[in-house]
N, C-alpha and C positions, 0 to 999 in steps of 0.2 A: 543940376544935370539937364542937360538937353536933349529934349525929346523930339526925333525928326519922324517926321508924318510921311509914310510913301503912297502918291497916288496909284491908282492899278497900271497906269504905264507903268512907273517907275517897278512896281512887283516883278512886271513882265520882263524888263530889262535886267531886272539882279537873278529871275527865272533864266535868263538864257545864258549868262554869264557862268554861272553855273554848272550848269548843261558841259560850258566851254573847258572849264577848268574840272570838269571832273570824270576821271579814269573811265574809259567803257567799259562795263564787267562783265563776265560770260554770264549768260541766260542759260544756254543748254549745251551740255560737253558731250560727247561720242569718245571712246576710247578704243584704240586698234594696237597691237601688237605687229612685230616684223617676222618677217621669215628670211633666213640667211638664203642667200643665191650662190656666191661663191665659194663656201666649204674646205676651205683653207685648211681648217684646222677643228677638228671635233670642240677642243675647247674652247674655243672662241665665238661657234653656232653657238651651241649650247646654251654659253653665258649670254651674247646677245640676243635670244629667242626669249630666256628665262626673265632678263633683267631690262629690258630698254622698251618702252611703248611708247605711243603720239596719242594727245588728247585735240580733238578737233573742237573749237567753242564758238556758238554762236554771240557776236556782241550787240552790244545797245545798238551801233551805229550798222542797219542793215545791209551794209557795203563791203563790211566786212567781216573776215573770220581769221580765226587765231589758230592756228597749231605749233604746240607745246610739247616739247620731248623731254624726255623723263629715263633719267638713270637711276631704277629703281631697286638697287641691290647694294653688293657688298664688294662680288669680284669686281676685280681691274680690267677697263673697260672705258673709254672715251669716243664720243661721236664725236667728231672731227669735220664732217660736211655734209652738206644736207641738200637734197634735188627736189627736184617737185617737174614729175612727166605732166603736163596740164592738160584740162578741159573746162573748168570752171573758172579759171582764177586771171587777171588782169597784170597785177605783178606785186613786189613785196612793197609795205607802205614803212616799214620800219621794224629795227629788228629787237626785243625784248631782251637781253642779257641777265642770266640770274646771279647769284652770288658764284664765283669762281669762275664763270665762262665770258669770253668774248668773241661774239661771232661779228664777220663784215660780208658782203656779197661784190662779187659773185663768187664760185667756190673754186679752188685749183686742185685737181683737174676739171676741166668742164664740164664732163660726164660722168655720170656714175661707174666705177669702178666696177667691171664685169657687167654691168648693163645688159651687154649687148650679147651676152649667153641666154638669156630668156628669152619666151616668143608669149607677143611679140618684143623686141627689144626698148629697153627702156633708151627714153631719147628727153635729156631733159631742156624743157623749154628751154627760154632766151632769158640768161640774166634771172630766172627764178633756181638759184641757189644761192648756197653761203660756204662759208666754213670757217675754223677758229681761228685767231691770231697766232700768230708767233708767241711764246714756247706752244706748237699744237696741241700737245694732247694736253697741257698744262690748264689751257685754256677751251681744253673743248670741254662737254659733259663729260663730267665722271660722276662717280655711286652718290647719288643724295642730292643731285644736281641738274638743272632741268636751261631751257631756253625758247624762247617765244616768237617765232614768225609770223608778223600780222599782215595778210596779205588784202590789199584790193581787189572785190568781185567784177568780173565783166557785168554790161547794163543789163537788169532784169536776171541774173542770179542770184541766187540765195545761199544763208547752210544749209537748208536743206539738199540743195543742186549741189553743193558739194561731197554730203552725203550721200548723196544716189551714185554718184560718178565713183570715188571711191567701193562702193560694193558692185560695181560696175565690171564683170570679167570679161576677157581679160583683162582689156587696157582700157580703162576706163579714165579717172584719174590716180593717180602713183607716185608714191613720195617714197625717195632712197637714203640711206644714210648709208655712210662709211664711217667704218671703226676702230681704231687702233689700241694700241697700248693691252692689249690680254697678257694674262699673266706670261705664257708661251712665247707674244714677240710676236703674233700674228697679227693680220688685220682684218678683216672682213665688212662685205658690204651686204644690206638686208633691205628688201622691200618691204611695205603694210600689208599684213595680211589680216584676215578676222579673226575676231577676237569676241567674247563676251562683252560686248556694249551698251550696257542697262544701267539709265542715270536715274537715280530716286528724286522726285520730287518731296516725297514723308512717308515714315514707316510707322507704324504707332498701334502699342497695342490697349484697349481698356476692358477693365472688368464690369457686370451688370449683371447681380446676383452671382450664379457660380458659373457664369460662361465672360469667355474672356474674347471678344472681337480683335481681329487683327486686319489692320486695313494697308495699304502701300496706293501709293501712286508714284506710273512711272512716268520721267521726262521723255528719255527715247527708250529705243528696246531693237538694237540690229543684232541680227542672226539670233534670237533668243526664242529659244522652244517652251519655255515656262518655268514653273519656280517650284519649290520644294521650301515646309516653314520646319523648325526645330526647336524644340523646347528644352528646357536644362532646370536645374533646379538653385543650382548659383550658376555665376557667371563665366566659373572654369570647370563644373562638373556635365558627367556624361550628358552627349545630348541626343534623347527622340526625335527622328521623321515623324511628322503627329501628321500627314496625309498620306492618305495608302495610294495614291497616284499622282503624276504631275499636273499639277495645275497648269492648265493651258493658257500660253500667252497669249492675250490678245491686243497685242501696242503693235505699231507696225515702225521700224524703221525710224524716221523723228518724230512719229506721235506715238507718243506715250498711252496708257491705260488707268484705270482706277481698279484696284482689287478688294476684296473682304473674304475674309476665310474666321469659324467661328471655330472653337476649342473649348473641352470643358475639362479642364484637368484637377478639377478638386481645388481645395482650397490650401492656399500658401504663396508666396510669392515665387515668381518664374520670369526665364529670359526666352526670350526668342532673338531665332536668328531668320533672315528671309536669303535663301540660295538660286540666284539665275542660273539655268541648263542652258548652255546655247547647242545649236543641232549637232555639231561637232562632238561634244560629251565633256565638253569645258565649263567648268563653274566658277563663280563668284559669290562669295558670302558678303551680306550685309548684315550690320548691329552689333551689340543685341539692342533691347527693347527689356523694360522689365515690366512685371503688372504684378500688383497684389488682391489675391482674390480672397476676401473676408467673410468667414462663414455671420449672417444676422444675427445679430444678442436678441434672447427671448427674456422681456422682463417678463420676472413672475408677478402674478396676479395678488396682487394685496386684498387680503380677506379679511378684514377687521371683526377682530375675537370679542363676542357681542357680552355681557355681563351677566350672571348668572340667572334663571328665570325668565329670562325674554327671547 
């Protein structure tokens, strides 16, 4: 066997090759929900408000950011084109296709669909759209099925400047989709609206004596008013609020927080669950977490039974 010796250039150079050949992976995600604008068809808001959100992710490569849409239900329902009204973004660098979908740019029609009912009207940049191939909705999202636009920042922006612009009212920055295929026949088009946007960096709970620490940290935290923890005693039975008030958030936007909240529920094994309130009155559960709290074994005191007489 041959054994080849690499000098530290050499490390350096199979280091960046690396670097080259290997996928950028999101560091930290933002999640937004849509709100329908043109109201076609009660079933078709509905389903689309309930079932369809955008994950916005910061990547390795500072330049740029990824947003990923997600059909995440059951009704029928297909995104079919996708806009982006801009303030941050330079233009798309390539476009992520997941299993079932194939999107090309730019999108036909050019504009978002009913756009131009909102104030102010949505006006989508130049060339920042897509939409699916022919069969469309065959090929757009449908339920369990998602697709990835990775775009190019302008110089000296960041996620986070995407994130700002985004929570940015009115017009800040604005991404549209159009819809098709509802079970009804209708179609509809929906803007990002807020959404409970809280990314956990770790939740974890441990026991020490008969008190049980629960810690979390979060990555980002938009529009999120605090959290609320829950205890159960399995994993599907009933569960307690164990804080009599909401814990107050304090992450802002893309910085995140560190939390500890202490409990002392006796001894037995238990689940927690950790719930974000955003100001609106929208939750998000995370977990569970399980912890076993063990009451101390007392040995008994060995007294050696002394012989008679002494």
């Amino acid at each position: 066997m041959k054994i080849v010796r690499l000098t530290t250039a050499g490390v350096l150079v199979i280091s960046a090759l690396l670097l080259l050949i290997t996928p950028a992976m999101a560091e930290v995600r933002v999640t937004y929900g849509f709100c329908n604008i043109t109201h076609n068809s009660a079933v078709g808001e509905a389903v689309g408000e309930a079932q369809l959100t955008m994950d916005i992710e910061d990547l390795v490569n500072p330049n740029q950011v990824l947003f990923t849409f997600h059909n995440e239900g059951a009704f029928d329902a297909s995104i079919t084109d996708l806009y982006f009204d801009d303030g941050t973004l330079f233009g798309i660098a390539y476009i992520l296709d997941g299993s079932g979908t194939s999107f090309s740019q730019p999108a036909t029609p050019g504009d978002l669909p009913g756009g131009n009912s909102i104030d102010p009207p949505f006006e989508t940049s130049q060339n920042f759209s897509a939409d699916s191939d022919a069969p469309v909705m065959q090929n757009g999202v449908n339920p369990g099925e998602s697709v990835g636009i990775v775009f190019d920042l302008l110089a000296g922006k960041t996620w986070a400047d995407v994130v700002a612009a985004l929570n940015t009212k009115p017009a800040g920055l604005r991404i549209g989709i159009h819809v098709q295929g509802f079970s009804d026949g209708s179609s509809e088009s929906f803007v990002n609206c807020e959404r409970t946007a809280v990314t956990l960096a770790s939740f974890g709970a441990k026991a020490s004596g008969s008190t049980v620490a629960l810690e979390w940290v979060t990555g980002t935290e938009v529009n999120n008013a605090g959290f609320n923890l829950y205890r159960a005693a399995s994993v599907d039975g009933p569960r307690t609020k164990i804080n009599p008030y909401l814990l107050v958030a304090s992450g802002e936007g893309a910085s995140g927080a560190s939390y500890k909240y202490l409990d002392a529920p006796g001894y037995g094994t238990y689940f927690y669950w950790l719930e974000d309130v955003e100001f609106t009155g929208a939750t998000a559960l995370h977990g569970p977490v399980n912890v076993s709290v063990v009451s101390p074994i007392r040995r008994p005191v060995y007294r050696p039974v002394l012989p008679a007489g002494n």
